[in-house]
Backbone bond lengths (Angstrom), bond angles and torsions (degrees), N, CA, C in turn:
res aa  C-N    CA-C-N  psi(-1)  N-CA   C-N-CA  omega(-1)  CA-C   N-CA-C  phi
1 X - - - 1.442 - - 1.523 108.45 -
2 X 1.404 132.81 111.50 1.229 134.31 161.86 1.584 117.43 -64.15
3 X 1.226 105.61 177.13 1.279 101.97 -163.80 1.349 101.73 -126.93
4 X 1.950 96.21 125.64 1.139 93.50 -167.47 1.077 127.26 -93.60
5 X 1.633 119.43 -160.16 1.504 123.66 175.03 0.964 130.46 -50.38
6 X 1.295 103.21 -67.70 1.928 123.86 150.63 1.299 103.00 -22.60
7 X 1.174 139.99 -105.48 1.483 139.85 -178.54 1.752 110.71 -8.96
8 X 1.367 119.59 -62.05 1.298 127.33 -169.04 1.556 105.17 -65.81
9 X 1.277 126.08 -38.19 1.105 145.54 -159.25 1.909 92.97 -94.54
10 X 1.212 127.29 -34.85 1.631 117.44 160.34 1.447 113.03 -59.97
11 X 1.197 128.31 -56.70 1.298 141.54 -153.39 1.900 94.51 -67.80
12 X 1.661 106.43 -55.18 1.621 91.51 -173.79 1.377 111.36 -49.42
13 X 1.489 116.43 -43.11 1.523 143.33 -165.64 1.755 104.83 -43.93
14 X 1.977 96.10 -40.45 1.553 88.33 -165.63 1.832 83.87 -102.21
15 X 0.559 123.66 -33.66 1.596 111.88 154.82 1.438 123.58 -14.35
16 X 1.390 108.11 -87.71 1.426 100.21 168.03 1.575 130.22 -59.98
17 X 1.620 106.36 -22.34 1.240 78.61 168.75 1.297 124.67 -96.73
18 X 1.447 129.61 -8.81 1.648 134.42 153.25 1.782 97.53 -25.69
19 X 1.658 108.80 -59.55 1.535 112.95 -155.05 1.639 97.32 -60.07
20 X 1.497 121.83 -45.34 1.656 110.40 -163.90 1.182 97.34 -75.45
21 X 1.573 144.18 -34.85 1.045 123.01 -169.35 1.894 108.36 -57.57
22 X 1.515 81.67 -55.64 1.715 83.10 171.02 1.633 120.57 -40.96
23 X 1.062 118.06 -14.46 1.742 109.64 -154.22 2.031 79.18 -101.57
24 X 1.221 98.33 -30.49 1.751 110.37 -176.40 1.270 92.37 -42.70
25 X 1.508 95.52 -92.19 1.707 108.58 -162.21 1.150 120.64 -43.33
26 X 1.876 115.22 -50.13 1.587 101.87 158.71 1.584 143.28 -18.63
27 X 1.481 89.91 -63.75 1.834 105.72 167.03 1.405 115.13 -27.51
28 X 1.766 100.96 -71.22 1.456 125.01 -168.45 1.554 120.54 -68.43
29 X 1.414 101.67 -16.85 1.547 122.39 172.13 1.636 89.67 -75.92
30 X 1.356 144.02 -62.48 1.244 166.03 179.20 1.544 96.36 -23.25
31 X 1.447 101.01 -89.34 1.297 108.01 174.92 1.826 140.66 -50.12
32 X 1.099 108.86 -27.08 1.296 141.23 169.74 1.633 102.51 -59.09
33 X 1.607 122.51 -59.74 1.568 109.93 179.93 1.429 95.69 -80.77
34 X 1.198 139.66 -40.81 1.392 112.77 167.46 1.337 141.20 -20.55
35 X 1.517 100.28 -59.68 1.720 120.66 149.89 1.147 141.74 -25.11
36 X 1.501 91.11 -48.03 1.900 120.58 -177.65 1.832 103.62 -82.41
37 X 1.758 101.11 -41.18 1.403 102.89 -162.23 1.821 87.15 -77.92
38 X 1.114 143.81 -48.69 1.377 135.84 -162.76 1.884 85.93 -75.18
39 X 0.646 159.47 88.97 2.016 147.50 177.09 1.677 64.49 166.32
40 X 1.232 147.97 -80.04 1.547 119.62 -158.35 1.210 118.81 -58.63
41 X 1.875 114.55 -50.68 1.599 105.38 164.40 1.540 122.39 -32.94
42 X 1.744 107.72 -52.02 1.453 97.08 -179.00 1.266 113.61 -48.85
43 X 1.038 126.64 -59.63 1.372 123.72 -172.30 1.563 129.21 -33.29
44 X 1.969 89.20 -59.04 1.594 94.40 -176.58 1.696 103.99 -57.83
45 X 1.517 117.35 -31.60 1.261 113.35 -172.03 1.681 116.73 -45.28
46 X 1.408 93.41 -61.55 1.182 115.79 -177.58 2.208 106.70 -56.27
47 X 0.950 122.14 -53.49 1.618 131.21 143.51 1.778 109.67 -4.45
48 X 1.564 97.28 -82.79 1.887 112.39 176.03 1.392 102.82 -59.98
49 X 1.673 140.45 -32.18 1.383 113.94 178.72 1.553 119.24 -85.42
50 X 1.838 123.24 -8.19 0.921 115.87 150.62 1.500 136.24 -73.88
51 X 1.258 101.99 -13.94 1.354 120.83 -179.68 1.741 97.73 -67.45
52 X 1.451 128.36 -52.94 0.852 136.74 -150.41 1.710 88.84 -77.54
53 X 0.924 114.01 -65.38 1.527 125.13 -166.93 2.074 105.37 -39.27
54 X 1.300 95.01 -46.30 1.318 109.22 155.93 1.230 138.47 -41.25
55 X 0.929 133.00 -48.11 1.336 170.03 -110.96 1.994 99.33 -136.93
56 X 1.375 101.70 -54.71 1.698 128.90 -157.20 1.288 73.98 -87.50
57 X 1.742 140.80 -36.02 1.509 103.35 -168.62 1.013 105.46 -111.42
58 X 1.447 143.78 17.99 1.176 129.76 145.41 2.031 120.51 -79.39
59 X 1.166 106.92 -22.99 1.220 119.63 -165.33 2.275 100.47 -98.16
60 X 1.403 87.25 -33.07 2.185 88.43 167.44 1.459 99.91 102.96
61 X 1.633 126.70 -21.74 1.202 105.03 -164.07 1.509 116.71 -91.49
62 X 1.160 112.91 137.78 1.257 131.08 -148.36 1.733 111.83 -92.18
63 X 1.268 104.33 -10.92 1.584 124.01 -175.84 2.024 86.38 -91.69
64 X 0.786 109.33 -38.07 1.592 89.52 -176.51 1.343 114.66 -86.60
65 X 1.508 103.89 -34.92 1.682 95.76 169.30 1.481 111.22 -52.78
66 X 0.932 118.07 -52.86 1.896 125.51 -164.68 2.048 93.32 -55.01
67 X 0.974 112.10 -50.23 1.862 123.78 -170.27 1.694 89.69 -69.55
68 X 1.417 115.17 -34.32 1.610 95.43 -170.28 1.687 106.00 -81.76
69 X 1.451 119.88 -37.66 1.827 120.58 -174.39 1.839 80.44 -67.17
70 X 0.910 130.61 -44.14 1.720 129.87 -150.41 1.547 85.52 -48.13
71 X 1.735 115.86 -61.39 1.474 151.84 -139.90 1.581 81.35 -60.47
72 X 1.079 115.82 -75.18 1.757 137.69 -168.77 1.127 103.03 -43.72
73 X 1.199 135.23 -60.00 1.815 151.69 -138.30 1.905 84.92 -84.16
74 X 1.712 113.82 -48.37 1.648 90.65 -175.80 1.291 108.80 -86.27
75 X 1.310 112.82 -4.35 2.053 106.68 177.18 1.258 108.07 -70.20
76 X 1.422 113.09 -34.82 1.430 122.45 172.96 1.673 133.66 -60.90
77 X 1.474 94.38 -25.57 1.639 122.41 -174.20 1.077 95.13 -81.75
78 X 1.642 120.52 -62.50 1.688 116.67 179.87 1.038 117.17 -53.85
79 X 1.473 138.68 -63.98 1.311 143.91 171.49 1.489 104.21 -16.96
80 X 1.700 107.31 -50.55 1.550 80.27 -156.99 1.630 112.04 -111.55
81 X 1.379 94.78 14.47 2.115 102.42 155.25 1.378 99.71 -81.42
82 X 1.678 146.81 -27.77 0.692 138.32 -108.08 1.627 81.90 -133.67
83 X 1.040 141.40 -40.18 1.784 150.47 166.86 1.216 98.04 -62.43
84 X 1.029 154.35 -67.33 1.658 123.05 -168.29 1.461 114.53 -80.40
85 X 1.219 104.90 6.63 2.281 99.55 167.34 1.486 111.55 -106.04
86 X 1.813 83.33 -8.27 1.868 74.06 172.94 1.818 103.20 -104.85
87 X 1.545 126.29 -16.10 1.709 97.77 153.62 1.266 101.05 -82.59
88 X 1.374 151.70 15.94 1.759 111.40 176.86 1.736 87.99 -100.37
89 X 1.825 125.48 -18.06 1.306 101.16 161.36 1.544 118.98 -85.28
90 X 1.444 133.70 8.94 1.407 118.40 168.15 1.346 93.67 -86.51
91 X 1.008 120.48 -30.57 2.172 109.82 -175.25 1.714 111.32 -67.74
92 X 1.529 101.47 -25.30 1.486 98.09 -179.17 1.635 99.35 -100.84
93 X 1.114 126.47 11.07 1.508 114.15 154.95 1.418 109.47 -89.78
94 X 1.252 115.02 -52.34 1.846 112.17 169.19 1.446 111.85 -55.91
95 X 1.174 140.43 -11.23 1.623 131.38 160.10 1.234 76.29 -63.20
96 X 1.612 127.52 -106.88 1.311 158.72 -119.63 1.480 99.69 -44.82
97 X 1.422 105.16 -34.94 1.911 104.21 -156.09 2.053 86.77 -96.69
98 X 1.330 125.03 -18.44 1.602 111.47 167.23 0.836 104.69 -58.71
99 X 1.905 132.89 -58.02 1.151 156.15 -144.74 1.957 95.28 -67.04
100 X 1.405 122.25 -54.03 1.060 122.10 -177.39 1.404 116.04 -74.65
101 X 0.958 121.98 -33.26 1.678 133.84 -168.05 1.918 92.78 -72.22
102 X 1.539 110.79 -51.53 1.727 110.64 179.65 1.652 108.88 -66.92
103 X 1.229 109.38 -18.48 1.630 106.98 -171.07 1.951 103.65 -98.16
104 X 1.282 106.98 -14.87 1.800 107.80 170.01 1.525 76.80 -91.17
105 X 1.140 137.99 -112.04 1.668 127.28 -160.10 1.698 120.01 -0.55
106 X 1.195 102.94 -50.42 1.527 109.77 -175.18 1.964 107.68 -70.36
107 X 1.699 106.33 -22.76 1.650 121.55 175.20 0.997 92.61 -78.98
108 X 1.614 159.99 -43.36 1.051 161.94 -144.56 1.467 107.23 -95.57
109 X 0.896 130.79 -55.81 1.291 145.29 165.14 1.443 131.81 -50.51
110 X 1.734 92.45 -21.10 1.813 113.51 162.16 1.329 107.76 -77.92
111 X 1.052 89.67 -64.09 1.472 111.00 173.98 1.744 121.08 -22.34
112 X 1.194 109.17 -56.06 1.434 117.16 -169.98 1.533 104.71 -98.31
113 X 1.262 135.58 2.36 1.292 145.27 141.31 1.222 113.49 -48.70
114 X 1.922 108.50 -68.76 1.596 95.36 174.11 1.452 124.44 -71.17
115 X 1.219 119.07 -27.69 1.290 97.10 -175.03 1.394 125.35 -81.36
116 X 1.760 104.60 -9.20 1.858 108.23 152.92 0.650 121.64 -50.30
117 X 1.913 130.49 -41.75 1.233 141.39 -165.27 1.543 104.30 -70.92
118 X 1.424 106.34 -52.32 1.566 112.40 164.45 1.412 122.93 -37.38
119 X 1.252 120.35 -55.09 1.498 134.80 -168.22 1.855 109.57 -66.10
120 X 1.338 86.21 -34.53 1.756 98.69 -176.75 1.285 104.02 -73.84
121 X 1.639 126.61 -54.66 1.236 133.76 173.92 1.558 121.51 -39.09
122 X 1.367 103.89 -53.07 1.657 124.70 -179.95 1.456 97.37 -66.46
123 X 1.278 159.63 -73.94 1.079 152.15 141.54 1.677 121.45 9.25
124 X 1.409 98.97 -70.73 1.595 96.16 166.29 1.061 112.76 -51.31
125 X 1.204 115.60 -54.91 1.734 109.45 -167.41 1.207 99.87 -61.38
126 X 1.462 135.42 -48.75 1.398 120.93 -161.18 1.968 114.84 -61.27
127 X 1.619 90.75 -34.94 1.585 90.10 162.42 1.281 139.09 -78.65
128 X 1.318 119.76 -7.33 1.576 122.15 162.97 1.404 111.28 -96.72
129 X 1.538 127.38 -4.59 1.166 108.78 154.35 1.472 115.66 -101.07
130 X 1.085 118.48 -1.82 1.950 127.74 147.47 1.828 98.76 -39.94
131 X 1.164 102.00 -82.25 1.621 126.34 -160.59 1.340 111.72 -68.05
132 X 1.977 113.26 4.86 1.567 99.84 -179.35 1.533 88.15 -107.99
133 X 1.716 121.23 -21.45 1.506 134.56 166.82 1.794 88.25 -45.21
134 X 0.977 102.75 -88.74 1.584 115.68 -140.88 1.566 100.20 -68.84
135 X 1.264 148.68 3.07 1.414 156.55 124.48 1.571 107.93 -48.44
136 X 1.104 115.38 -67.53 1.642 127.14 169.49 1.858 101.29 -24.61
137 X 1.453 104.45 -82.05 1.367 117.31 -162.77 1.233 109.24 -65.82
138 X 1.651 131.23 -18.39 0.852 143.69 150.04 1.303 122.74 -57.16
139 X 1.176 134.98 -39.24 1.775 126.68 -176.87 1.979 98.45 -89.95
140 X 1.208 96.07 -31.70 1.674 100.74 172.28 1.698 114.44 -44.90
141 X 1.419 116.15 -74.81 1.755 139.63 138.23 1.432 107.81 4.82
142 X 1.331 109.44 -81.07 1.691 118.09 -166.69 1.529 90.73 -78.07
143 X 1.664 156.57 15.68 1.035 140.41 -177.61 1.457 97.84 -119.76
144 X 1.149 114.17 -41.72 1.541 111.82 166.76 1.364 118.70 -53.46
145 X 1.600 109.05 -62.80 1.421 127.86 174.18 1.884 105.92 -29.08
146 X 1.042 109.76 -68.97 1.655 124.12 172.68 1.501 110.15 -42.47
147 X 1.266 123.42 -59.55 1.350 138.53 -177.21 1.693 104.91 -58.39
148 X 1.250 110.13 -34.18 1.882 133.46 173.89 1.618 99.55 -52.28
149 X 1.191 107.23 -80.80 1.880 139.41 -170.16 2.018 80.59 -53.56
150 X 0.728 119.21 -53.82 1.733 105.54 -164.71 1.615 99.90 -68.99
151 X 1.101 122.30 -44.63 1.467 129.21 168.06 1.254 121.29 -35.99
152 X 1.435 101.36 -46.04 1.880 119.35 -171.14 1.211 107.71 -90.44
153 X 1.382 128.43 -15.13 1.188 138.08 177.33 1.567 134.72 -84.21
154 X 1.214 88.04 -52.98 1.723 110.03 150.91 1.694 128.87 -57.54
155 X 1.466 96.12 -31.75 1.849 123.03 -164.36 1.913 80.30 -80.91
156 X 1.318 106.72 -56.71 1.662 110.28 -161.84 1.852 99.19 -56.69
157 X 1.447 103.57 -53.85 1.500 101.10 177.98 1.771 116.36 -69.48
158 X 1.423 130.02 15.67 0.990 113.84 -167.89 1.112 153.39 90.10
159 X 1.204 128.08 105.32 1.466 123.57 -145.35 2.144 88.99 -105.80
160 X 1.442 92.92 145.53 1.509 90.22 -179.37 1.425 112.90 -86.79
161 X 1.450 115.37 143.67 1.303 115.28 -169.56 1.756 117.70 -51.16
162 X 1.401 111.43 137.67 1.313 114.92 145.96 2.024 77.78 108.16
163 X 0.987 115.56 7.80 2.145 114.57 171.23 1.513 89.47 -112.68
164 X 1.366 120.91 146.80 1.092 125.19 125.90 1.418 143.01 -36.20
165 X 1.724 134.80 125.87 1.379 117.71 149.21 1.486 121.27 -42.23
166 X 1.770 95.55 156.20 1.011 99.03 171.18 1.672 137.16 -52.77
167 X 1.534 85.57 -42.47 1.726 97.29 165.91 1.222 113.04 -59.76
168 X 1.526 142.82 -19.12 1.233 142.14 177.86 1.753 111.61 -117.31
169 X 1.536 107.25 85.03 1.401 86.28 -162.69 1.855 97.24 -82.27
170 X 1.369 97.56 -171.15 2.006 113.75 -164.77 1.622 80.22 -87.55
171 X 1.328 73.76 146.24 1.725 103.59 151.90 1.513 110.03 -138.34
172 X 1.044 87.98 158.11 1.882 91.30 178.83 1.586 118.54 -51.16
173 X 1.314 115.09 114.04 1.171 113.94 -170.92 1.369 112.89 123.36
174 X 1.678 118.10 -39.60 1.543 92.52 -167.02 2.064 72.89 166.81
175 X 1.417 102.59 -170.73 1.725 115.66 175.88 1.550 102.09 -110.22
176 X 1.455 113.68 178.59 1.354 111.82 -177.67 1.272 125.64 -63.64
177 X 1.315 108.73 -23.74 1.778 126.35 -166.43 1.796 71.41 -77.81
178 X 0.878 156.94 -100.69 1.393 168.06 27.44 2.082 81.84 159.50
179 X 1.467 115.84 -68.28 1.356 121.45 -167.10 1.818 100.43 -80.68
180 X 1.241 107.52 -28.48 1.177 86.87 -171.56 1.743 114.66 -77.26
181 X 1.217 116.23 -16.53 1.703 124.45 167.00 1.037 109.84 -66.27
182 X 1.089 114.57 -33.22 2.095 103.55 -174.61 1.354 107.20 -94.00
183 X 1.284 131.86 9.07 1.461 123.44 177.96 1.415 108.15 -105.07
């Protein structure tokens, strides 16, 4: 069984779509440390307005205390718009990365179709060029064999004087029985 179109034509199919899922999750992987990296700014933010507040009460001034709780109060605000978009993007990276992991499985699974198909093919072939050998050496065999029986046949009825048998074919000059006496 060769391998067909169809087959080749699945495999690109889950190909590309292995690749978009991949290009998916990437994205959402993308966006996701974004999430994380702006949720650390908050933090440090929130970090420098305690610092400040700190800072404002050892030193009295009262304009930095007010800028440092101010500082804190929106690190705090962001932080916490900022925690539920970063699990509804870790939940949409765990879709995305099932979604990709079943769609390379489903490439994989093409995959080893054709190259069964391959393996089976290569096989055949290796056995019909077995069986065109051993037909070959075979009609060779039975042509000699034949060519043998006519030898023995002729040899049994007699070879006319002054030819060689078959078992002794001519050489110029005479047959082997013939060269090997004069040497």
């Amino acid at each position: 069984m060769a391998i067909s179109r169809a087959m080749c034509r699945l495999l690109r199919i889950r190909n590309l779509q292995e690749q978009t899922c991949r290009l998916e999750l990437e994205s959402a992987l993308g966006e996701l440390n974004l999430l994380e990296q702006a949720l650390r700014h908050s933090g440090d933010r929130d970090h420098r307005g305690r610092l400040l507040i700190g800072s404002s009460a050892r030193t009295g001034e009262l304009a930095d205390r007010l800028s440092g709780i101010e500082e804190s109060r929106a690190a705090g605000r962001h932080a916490a718009s900022l925690r539920p978009r970063i699990a509804d993007a870790e939940e949409e990276v765990a879709t995305l990365r099932e979604r990709f992991l079943a769609r390379r499985v489903e490439r994989r699974q093409a995959e080893t179709l054709i190259d069964e198909a391959a393996a089976r093919d290569a096989v055949a072939d290796g056995r019909r060029s077995q069986q065109a050998l051993d037909d070959w050496h075979g009609s060779r065999r039975r042509r000699s064999e034949r060519e043998a029986g006519k030898a023995a046949s002729s040899a049994a009825l007699g070879s006319p004087a002054g030819q060689g048998s078959p078992a002794e074919p001519e050489l110029p000059g005479g047959t082997w029985s013939a060269k090997a006496e004069n040497t």
